[in-house]
N, C-alpha and C positions, 0 to 999 in steps of 0.2 A: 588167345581170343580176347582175355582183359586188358592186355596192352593195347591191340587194333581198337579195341570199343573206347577206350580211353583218349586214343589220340585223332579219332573223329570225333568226340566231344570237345578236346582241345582244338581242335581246328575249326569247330562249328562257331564255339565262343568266342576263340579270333576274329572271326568273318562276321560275327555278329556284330560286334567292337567294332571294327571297321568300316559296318554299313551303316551305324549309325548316324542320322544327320542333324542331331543335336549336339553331337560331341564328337572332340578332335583328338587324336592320336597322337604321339609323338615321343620320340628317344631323347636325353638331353645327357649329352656326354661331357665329361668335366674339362675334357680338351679335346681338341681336332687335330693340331699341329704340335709333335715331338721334336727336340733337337735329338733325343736319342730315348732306346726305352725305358718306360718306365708305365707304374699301372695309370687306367684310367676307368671310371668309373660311370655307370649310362643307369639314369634315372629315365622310367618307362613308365606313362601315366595315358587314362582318357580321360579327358576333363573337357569343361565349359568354355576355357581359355586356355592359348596355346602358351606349354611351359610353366604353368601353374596349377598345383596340387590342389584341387575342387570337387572330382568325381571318385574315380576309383582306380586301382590299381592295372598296371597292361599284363596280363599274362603273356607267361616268357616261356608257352610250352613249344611255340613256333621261329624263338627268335635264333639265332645263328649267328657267329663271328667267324669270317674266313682271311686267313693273310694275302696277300700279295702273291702266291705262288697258290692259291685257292685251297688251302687245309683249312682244317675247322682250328681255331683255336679255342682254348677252353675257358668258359663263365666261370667264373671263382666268385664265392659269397654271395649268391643268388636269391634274392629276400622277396616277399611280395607280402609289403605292408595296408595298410588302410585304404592308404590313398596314392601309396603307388609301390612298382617296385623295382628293385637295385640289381645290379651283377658289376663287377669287376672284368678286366681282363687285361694281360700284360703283353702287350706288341713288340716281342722279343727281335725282329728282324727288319731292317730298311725296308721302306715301300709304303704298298696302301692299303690297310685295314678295314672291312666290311662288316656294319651290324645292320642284321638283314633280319627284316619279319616278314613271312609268304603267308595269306591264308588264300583258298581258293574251296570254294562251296557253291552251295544252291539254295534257294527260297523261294518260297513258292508262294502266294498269294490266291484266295479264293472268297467265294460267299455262298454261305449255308442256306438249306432251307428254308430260312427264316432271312432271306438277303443280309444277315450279318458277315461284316468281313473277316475275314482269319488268318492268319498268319501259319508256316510253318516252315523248320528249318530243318537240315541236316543233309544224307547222300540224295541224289536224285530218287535211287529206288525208297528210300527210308518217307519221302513227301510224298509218294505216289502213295505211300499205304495208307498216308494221312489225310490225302483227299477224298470225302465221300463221294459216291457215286452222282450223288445228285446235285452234286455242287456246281454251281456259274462259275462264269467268267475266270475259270483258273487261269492263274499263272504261274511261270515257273522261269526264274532267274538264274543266269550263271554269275559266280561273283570272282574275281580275279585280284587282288589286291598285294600289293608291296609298298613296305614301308622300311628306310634304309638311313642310315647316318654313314660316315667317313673318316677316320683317322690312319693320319699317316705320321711314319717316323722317319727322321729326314727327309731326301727326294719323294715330293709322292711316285706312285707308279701307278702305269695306265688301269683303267676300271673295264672290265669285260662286260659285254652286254649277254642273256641268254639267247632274245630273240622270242622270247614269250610276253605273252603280257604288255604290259605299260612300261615303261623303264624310259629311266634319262642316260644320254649319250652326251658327256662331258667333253665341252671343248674346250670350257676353262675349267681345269679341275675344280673340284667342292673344297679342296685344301689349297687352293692358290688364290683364294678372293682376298682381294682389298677392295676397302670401300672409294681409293681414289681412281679406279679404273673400272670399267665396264668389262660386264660378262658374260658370256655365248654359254647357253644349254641346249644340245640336242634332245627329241623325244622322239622315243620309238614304241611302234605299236603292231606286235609279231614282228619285230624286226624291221619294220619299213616306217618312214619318217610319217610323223603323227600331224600331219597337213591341220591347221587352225586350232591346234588345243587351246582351252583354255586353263591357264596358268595363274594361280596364287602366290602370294607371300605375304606371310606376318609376321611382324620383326617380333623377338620378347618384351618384356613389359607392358600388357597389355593391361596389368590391375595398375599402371600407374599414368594413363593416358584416357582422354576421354572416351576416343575410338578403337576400333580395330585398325584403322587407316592401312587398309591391308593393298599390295600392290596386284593390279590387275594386268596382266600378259598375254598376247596371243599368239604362238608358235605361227611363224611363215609357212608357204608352202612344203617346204623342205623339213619342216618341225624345229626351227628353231625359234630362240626366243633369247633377245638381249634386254642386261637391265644394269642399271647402277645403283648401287645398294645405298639407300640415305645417309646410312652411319655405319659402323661397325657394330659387332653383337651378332647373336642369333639369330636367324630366321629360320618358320619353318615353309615349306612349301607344299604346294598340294596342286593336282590333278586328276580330270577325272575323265572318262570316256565311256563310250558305250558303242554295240554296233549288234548283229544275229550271227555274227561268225564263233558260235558255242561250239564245245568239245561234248556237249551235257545233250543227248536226242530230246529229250522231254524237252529243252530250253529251247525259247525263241528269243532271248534278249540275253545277251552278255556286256556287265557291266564291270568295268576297269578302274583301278586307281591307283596312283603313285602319291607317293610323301614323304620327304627329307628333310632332313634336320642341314641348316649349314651354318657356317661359323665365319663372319668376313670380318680381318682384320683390319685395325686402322693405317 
């Protein structure tokens, strides 16, 4: 029973993390592209600016590494410091490597007696016991979110989609960018193409530029979206959606989001 209580608290603070719209989430691994194995290391932080250490650390109780043939591989040196935190993992076999953070939760929103607003988180039934009787205008949100990076050793190999959620559907893979050629990204949403998303990118270095100068995209009917990356470096990306197609009865708005870390070469 303290392990289940523990890992809906963990899941709750994920989602929390995640909905927040002051601050950005994000993985930053020390490489993307292997000629052969060897470790690599994902610094995992939320902060003010994407790729730099300003807020606080990302907990790593929802995060996950799966190979190429979909086993879990395992976090070595797992740290969660001040301002952010660290894990390892060594990509022992050809292909394509997945670090994947799922949270999916509820929030509910209301106003008290006293028309003050109120906040609460956690299971659906957990905010129903939270809402007073008397309370307006309740609300109550599904939250759906994935946040993912990519490394491969030698060939990459192809990326599976679940068919839940938000998720990108790689035409050019996330390990085969260069900055001198242009690159196709599918996006799906339960599985069917995510018709006019709209699409972010922000390269790094943001503490040494005057702007965010972040790229704005709009997936076509079919949910794609092409782009040419200005330079090489990091980018990270981000999407968001929303719709009333909830897994959650109390919920009448389900809200989505996707965010990857990419690395295009020069």
């Amino acid at each position: 029973m303290m392990l289940k209580k523990h890992a809906i608290v963990a899941a709750t603070l994920a989602l929390a993390a995640l909905s927040a719209q002051a601050h950005d989430m994000w993985f930053k691994p020390s490489s993307t592209v292997l000629s052969k194995s060897d470790w690599v290391t994902v610094d995992a932080a939320v902060s003010n600016d994407v790729f730099f250490f300003n807020h606080r650390p990302l907990g790593l109780e929802n995060v996950k590494v799966t190979g190429p043939d979909g086993a879990t591989v395992e976090m070595k040196n797992a740290h969660k410091g001040e301002l952010r935190s660290v894990f390892d993992f060594k990509p022992e076999q050809p292909g394509t490597y997945r670090v994947t953070m799922l949270a999916n939760g509820v929030m509910g929103g209301y106003k008290d007696a006293n028309g003050q607003p109120k906040r609460v988180r956690g299971t659906a039934e957990d905010i129903l016991k939270q809402i007073p009787a008397d309370a307006k205008d309740v609300r109550i949100t599904e939250n759906v979110r994935r946040m993912e990076t990519f490394v491969s050793v030698g060939k990459p190999s192809a990326i599976a989609n679940t068919g839940k959620g938000l998720e990108m559907k790689p035409v050019t893979h996330p390990n085969d960018l260069v900055s001198s050629e242009e690159a196709t990204f599918g996006f799906l949403l339960d599985g069917k193409p995510a018709a006019n998303l709209e699409v972010e990118l922000v390269a790094d270095g943001i503490r040494y530029r005057d702007g965010v100068s972040a790229i704005k995209l709009r997936a076509d009917s079919n949910g794609m979206v092409k782009v040419k990356f200005p330079r090489a470096g990091l980018f990270w990306l981000s999407a968001d959606a929303q719709d009333d197609k909830t897994t959650v009865p109390q919920a009448k708005e389900r809200r989505l989001g996707y965010v990857a870390t990419l690395e295009v070469l020069p």
